[in-house]
N, C-alpha and C positions, 0 to 999 in steps of 0.2 A: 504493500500500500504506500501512496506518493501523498503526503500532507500537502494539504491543499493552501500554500503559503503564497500570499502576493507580498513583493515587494511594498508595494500601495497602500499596504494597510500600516505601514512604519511612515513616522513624520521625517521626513530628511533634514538634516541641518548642512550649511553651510559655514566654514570660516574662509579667514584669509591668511596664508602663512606666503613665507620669504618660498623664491624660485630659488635657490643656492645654485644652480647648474644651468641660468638665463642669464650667462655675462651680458648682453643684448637689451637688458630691461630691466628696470627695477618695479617693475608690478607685482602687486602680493598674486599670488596664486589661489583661485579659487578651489576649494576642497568638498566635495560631496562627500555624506558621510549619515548614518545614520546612529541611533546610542540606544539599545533596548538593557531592562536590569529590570528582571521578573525575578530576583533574587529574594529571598523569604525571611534568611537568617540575616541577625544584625552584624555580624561579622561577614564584612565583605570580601570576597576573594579577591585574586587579583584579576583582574578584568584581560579579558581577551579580544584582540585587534585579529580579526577577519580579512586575508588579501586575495583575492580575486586572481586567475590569469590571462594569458594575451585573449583578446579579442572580448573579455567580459567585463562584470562590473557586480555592485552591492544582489545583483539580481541572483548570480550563482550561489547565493545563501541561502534563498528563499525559503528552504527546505530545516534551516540547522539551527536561523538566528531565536526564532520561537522556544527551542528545548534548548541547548544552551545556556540562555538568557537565566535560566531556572537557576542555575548554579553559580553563573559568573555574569559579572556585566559583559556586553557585548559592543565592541565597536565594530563597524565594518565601512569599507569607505570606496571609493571611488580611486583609483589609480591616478595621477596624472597622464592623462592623454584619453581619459576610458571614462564612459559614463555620462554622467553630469559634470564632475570634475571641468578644471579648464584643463586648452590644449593649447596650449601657447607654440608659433611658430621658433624656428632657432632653439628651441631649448633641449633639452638632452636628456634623449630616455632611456638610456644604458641601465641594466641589471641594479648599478653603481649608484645613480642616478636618482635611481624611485627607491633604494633605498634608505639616500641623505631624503627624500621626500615624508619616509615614514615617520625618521626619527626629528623634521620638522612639524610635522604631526602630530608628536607626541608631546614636544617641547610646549608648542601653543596648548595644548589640552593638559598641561602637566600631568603625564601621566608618567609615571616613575617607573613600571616595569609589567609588562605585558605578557601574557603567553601568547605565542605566534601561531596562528591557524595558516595555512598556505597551500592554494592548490595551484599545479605548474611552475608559469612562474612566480606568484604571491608565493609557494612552496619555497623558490629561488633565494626569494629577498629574505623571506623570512632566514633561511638558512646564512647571508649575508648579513641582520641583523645579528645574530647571534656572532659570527665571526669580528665582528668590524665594532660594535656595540651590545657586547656580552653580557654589563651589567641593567642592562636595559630588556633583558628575557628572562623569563622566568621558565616556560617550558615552552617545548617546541612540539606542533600537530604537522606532520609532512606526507599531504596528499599530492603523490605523485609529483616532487617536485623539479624542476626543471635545476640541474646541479653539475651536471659532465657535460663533457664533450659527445654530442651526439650527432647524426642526420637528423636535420631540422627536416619536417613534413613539407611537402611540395607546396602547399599555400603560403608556406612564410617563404621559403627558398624564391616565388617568384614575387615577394614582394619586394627582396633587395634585388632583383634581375632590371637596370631601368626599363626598357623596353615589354617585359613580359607583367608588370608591374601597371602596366596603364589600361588593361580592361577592370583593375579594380576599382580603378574611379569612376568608372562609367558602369559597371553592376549594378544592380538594385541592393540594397542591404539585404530583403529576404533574401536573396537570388545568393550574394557571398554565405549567410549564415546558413543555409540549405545545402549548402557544399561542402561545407566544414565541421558541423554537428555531426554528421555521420560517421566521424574519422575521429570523433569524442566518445559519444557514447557506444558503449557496445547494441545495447537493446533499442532500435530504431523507433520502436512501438511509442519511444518516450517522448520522442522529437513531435511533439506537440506544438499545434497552431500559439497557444500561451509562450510555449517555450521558445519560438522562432521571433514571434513577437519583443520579448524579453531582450533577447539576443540583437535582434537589430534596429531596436528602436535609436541606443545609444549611436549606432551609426549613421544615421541620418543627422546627427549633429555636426556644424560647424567645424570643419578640423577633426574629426578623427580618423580619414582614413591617413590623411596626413602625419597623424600621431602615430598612425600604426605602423606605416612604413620606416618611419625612422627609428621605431623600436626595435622592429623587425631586420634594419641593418646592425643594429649596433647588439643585437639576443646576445650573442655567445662573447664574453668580453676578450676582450686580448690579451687580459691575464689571466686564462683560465686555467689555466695549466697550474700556476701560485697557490688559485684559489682552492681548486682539486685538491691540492698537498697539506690544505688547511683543515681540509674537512675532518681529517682524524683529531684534530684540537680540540674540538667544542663537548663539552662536559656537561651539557645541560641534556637532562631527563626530555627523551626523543620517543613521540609515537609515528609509525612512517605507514600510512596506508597506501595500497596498491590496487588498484585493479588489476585481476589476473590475463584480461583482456584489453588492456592498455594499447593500443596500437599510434601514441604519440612517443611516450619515453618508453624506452624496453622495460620487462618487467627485472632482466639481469641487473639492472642499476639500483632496483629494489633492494636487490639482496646486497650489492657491493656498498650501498650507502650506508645499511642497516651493520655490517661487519666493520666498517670505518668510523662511526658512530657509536662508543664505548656503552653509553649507559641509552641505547635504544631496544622498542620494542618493535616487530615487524607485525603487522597484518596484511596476510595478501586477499582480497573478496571478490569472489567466483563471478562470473557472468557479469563484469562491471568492467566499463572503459577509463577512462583518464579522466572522470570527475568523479566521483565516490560521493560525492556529499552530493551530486544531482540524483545519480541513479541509485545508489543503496543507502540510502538518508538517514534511515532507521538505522543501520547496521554502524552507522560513521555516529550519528548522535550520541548510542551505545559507548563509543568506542572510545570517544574523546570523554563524555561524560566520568566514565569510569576512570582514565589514565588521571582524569584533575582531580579527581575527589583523594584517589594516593596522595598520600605523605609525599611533600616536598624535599 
């Protein structure tokens, strides 16, 4: 059963924090973002930052920020470049990038220390949080997250391609997001008229197929290799979910991140693709639920 969660029924807030990576501009940067805390006991957990991957936005929670909420406040936000969020021309949307974004995020909302939720690349940053700004996490949730050196899927590959990269300005949003969901979810039954909607609304926005492309050139950083070598460092209490039908990251990175990652827990869940918290919600709610309520 898929909980029947709209984005739309959460009030969004907006702030403005510093572009740190728009030499180009001094304009605050607009922030989408939403804040749920269905939380019951007077002792507050520490609050969980929700981050989204390429081509999504606060919508890919729809399903997690309601039960969640129950245990830990909930923030989930809008990417730069993604969403509602702004998309500022010139600015710079490197892995690097959205992750000095997060922890200008944090700074305006003073929020002291977070558990990282992350699917793909949110998965990424998150894992970039924890290396770059360690005392700033408290645990880390890694859905499928985007972390090696891989083959990038043929719809990013031809968005740094110039030439192969210019029918996607001229696509229809559904038309891109009906091409690309397929190659997410495993179970197609799910790609629902709701769920395409979700998906490409944000695209019909001002600037982002813009944003995407320049994300899309700069995905894999050019010190990845560094950053690879770093991943056995991080000492913070890791759950790393998988879909066993994954056909974006291999499911072999699953396991090699999980053996690199000292104090991690692995789940891999059968018949699900590269978003777990879309397709098996239940099963990811469960999952993280239980790893936070654990002793710190």
């Amino acid at each position: 059963m898929i909980l029947k969660i709209k984005m739309k029924d959460y009030k969004k807030k907006y702030i403005d924090i510093s572009d740190s990576m728009n030499k180009e501009s001094e304009n605050p940067l607009k922030v989408s973002y939403i804040f749920q805390d269905n939380t019951e006991s007077k002792k507050k957990n520490c609050p969980i930052i929700l981050i989204h991957g390429l081509f999504a936005s606060i919508f890919s929670w729809r399903n997690n920020v309601d039960v969640l909420s129950r245990h830990n406040p909930i923030y989930a936000l809008d990417l730069k470049g993604h969403g509602n969020s702004d998309k500022p021309k010139n600015s710079d949307y490197s892995p690097m990038a959205l992750t000095l974004f997060i922890r200008e995020f944090m700074n305006y909302l003073e929020i002291k220390k977070a558990v990282f939720v992350g699917n793909s690349l949110g998965g990424g940053i998150s894992l970039l949080m924890a290396l770059k700004f360690p005392s700033l996490v408290s645990k880390l949730v890694l859905l499928a997250p985007a972390c090696y050196k891989q083959s990038l899927p043929s719809y990013i590959r031809k968005l740094k391609n110039p030439l192969l990269r210019i029918p996607f300005y001229f696509f229809s949003s559904k038309s891109i997001i009906q091409q690309v969901l397929p190659r997410v979810y495993f179970d197609n039954r799910l790609i629902t008229e709701e769920v395409i909607n979700g998906y490409s609304a944000p695209l019909n926005l001002k600037g982002t197929k813009s944003a995407f492309v320049a994300l899309a050139k700069g995905l894999i950083p050019s010190d990845i290799d560094d950053i690879e070598k770093q991943v056995p460092t991080i000492k913070h209490k890791t759950l790393i979910i998988w879909g066993e039908e994954d056909r974006i990251i291999p499911l072999a990175l699953a396991k090699r991140l999980h053996q690199e990652i000292s104090h991690s827990t692995l789940h891999i869940i059968p018949q699900c693709g590269h978003a777990p918290q879309e397709e098996k919600p239940e099963i990811v709610n469960s999952l993280v639920t239980d790893f936070l309520k654990k002793e710190s």
